[in-house]
C-alpha positions, -999 to +999 in steps of 0.1 A: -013-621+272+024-609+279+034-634+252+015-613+225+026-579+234+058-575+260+051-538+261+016-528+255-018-540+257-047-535+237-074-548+254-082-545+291-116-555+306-114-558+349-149-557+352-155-583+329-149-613+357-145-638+327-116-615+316-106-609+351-104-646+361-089-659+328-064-636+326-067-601+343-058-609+380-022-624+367-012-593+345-027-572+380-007-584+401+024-586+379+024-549+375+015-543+409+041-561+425+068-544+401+051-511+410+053-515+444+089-522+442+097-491+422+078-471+446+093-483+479+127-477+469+107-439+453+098-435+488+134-446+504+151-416+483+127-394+489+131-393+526+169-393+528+175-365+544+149-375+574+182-393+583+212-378+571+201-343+582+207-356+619+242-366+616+255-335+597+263-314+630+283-338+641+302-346+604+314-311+608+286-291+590+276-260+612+236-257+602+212-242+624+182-267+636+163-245+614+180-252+584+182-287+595+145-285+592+146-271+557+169-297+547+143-323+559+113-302+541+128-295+510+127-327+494+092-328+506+078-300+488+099-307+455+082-339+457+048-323+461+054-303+428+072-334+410+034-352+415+021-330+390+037-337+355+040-375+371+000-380+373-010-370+337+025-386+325+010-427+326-017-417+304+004-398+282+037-427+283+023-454+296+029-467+333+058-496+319+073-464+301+073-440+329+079-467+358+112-468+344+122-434+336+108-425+370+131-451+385+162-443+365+163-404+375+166-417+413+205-420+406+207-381+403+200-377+442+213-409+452+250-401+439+251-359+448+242-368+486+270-395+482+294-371+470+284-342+490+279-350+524+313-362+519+326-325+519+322-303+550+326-272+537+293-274+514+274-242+517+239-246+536+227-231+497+238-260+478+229-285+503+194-273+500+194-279+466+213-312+467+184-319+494+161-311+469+167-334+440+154-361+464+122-350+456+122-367+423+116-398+447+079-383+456+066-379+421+065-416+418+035-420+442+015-402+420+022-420+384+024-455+404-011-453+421-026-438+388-011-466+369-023-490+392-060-478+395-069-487+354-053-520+362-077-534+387-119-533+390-136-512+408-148-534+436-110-540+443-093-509+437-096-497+479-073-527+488-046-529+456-042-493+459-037-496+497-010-526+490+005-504+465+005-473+485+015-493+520+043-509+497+054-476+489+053-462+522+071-485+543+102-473+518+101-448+546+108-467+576+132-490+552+156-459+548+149-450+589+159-483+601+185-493+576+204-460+570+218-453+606+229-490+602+249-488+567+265-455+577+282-473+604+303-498+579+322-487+554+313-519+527+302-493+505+327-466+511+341-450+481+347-412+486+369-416+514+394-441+536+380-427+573+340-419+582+335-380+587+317-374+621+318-415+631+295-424+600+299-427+564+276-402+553+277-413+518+265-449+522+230-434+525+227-424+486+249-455+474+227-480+493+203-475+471+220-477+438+216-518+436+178-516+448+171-491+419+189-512+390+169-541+403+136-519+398+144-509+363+153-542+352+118-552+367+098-526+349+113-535+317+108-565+315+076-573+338+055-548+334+027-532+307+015-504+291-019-501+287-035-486+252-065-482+275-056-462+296-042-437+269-056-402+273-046-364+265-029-342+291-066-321+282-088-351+284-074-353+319-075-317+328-115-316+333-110-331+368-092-294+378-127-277+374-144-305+392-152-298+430-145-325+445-113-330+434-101-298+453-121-313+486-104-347+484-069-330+477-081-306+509-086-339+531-055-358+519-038-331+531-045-340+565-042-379+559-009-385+537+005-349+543+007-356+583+019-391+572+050-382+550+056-350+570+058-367+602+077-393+588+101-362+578+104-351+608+100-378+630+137-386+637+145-348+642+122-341+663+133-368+688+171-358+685+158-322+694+128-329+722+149-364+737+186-362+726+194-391+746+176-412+728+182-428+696+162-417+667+169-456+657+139-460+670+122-435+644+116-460+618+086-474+639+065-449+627+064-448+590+062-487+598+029-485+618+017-458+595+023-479+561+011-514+575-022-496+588-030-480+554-041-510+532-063-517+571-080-482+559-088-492+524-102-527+532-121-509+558-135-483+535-144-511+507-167-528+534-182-498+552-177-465+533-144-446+532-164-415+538-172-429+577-136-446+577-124-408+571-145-392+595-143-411+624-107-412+616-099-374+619-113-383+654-084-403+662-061-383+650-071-351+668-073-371+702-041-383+695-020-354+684-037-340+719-017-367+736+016-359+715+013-321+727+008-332+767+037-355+769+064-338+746+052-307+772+061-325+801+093-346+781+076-379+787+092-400+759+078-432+762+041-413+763+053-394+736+063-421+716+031-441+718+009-412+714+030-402+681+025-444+670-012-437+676-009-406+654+009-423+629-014-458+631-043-430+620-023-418+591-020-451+575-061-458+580-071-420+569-046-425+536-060-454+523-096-446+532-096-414+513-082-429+486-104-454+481-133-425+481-116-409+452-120-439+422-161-444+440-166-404+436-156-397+398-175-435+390-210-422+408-202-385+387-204-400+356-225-431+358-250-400+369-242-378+338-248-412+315-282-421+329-306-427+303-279-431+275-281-467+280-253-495+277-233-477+255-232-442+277-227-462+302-193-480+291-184-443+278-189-432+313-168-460+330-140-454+304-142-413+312-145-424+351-112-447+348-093-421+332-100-392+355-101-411+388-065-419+376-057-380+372-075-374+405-053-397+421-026-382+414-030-349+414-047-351+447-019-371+455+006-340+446-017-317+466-016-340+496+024-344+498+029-305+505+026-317+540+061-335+534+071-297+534+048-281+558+051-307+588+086-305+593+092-268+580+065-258+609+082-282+634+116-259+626+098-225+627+077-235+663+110-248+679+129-216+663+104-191+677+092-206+707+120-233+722+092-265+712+067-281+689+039-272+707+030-243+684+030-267+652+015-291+669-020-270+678-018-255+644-021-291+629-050-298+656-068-271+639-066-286+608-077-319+608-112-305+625-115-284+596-112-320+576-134-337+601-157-305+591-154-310+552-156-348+552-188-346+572-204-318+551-197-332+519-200-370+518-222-376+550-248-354+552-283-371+549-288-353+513-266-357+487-286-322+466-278-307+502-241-320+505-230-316+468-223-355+467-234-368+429-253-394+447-266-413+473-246-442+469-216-420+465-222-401+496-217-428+514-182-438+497 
């Protein structure tokens, strides 16, 4: 198929197993192995400053733990808003297309963190807004996981999205674990003969330069565009008026948003809470939390992501419970498992709501073609593809807010009150309001009752 167009593809037909079998699964995978490359590395820029904003103090930079915060959430809500244009932009470019331009703008952030954290006397004002262009690194979540959703069928959407999404993620423990290391040699070193503050700063942007070059070159020249999955920025902007798209984007707040925002703020808040030990360790979240999110979709394909998600919320409150006692009574090692836990439950709740998203807008319009016969129904299944693509995104964008409001509400607790404990309830609060929504919605006994389209769908 590649031989007889290297760019773009006319016909595409996943839930035609023939098609799938013959030639499908190889072109899939392909893509989705390229895409999950782009989007690690996406993920690695993108939360930087999760490591770099803990050595600053000591490189000479007189910030307030505050503005260290904002440093951490900055990037975290650009990347929120960057999710927009990214999820109607595959459908608009194509996903080869706009892998690659995606992937190319990662130099901006990469080479202004090398350059200024290099320079002591940067103003807290343009840090924040050198901070900032790593958000370019969070739109790619939402073009990558809409691209991927038209490539695969239905039945095994919940576990290649959670691949590519878990690929993506663990980008985060990547830069946790292997940033504190790098900035400790000087292979790499090219603004300056001595480290500033016993690190070199700047090896955490230029680390990634190689990575990303290798990305481009992949998307050029392994992956496709697909004609089918051609739509207008219109076509795609019916899912905005539909409900459940604002209840999904509700709950994925509470899933990926406590994942990346965690993640955020995971190595500050230890340096802060336990400063005598190493936020080294900090990488073990995001790890846990990405290798337990293609367990959620897997989970939700066999028993329903709706009872993955609820049961879920469960966990999480029970365990952010446990974070509040032991950071209360500066048990670290109860702390750090009970934050593992929390994280573990991130991962499952992320690829469990995802997988609900594709099953809900499939069941909406398979209901709306009913009677139309085999025709309405393919015309349903094309409209279904296209907007479950937009819905993953733009729920997506929604859902990464908590990369800004996690750590920004860590700083403001700990500025106000001497501790996280404030943040900590807050968030408590919030997932029962999910557990509330998820329940009402999609598992009430009557879908008419619950809003769901159907019954099979309320049980996604």
């Amino acid at each position: 198929m590649r031989d007889q167009n290297p760019t773009w593809i006319s016909e595409w037909k996943p839930e035609d197993e023939a098609f799938w079998n013959a030639t499908g699964k190889t072109v899939a995978r392909r893509n989705l192995i390229w895409s999950i490359v782009a989007e690690h590395i996406g993920f690695s820029v993108w939360l930087i400053w999760s490591i770099v904003a803990t050595k600053l103090p000591a490189a000479g930079f007189h910030f307030t733990t505050d503005e260290l915060f904002q440093l951490v959430a900055v990037p975290g809500l650009v990347g929120s808003l960057m999710r927009f244009p990214y999820t109607f932009a595959v459908t608009m470019f194509g996903g080869r297309n706009w892998t690659i331009f995606s992937a190319s703008v990662l130099f901006i952030p990469t080479f202004a963190l090398a350059y200024f954290v290099s320079h002591p006397e940067t103003p807290f004002w343009l840090m924040l807004c050198v901070a900032a262009t790593a958000g370019l690194g969070g739109g790619n979540f939402a073009s990558s996981m809409a691209n991927i959703s038209f490539f695969y069928p239905d039945r095994m959407k919940g576990w290649a999205l959670g691949l590519n999404a878990a690929g993506g993620n663990i980008g985060v423990s990547s830069v946790q674990l292997l940033t504190p290391i790098l900035m400790g040699v000087g292979l790499i070193n090219l603004y300056q003969a001595t480290p500033v503050g016993g690190a070199y700063l700047q090896n955490a942007g230029l680390m990634w330069v190689m990575p990303l070059a290798v990305a481009v070159f992949g998307a050029v020249f392994y992956m496709n565009n697909l004609t089918s999955a051609q739509s207008s920025f219109k076509d795609q902007l019916v899912i905005v008026g539909n409900k459940h798209t604002w209840i999904m984007a509700f709950i994925y707040v509470g899933t990926f948003g406590s994942f990346i925002g965690y993640s955020a703020a995971f190595p500050l808040l230890i340096k802060t809470q336990f400063p005598a030990v190493t936020i080294a360790i900090a990488f073990l979240g995001p790890l846990v939390g990405s290798l337990s999110r293609p367990l959620g979709g897997l989970l939700a394909d066999k028993v329903g992501g709706a009872i993955v998600t609820f049961w879920n919320f469960i966990a999480m409150g029970a365990a952010t419970i446990g974070v509040l006692y032991f950071v209360g009574i500066k048990d670290f090692t109860g702390f750090l498992v009970m934050f593992l836990i929390l994280f573990v439950t991130t991962g499952v709740g992320n690829g469990s709501t995802y997988r609900m998203i594709p099953s809900i807008f499939r069941e909406e319009n398979l209901r709306k073609a009913r009677g139309k016969g085999e025709p309405g129904r393919a015309l349903a299944l094309k409209a279904a593809s296209i907007e479950s693509g937009a819905a993953l995104g733009f729920i997506g964008a929604i859902g990464a807010c908590g990369g800004y409001l996690i750590p920004s509400g860590f700083g403001k607790s700990i500025a106000m009150t001497g501790g996280p404990q404030l943040a900590l309830v807050i968030y408590l609060a919030f997932y029962a309001i999910c557990l509330a929504f998820t329940w009402w919605f999609y598992l009430r006994r009557s879908p008419a009752e619950s809003g769901a389209p159907s019954l099979a769908e309320a049980r996604v």
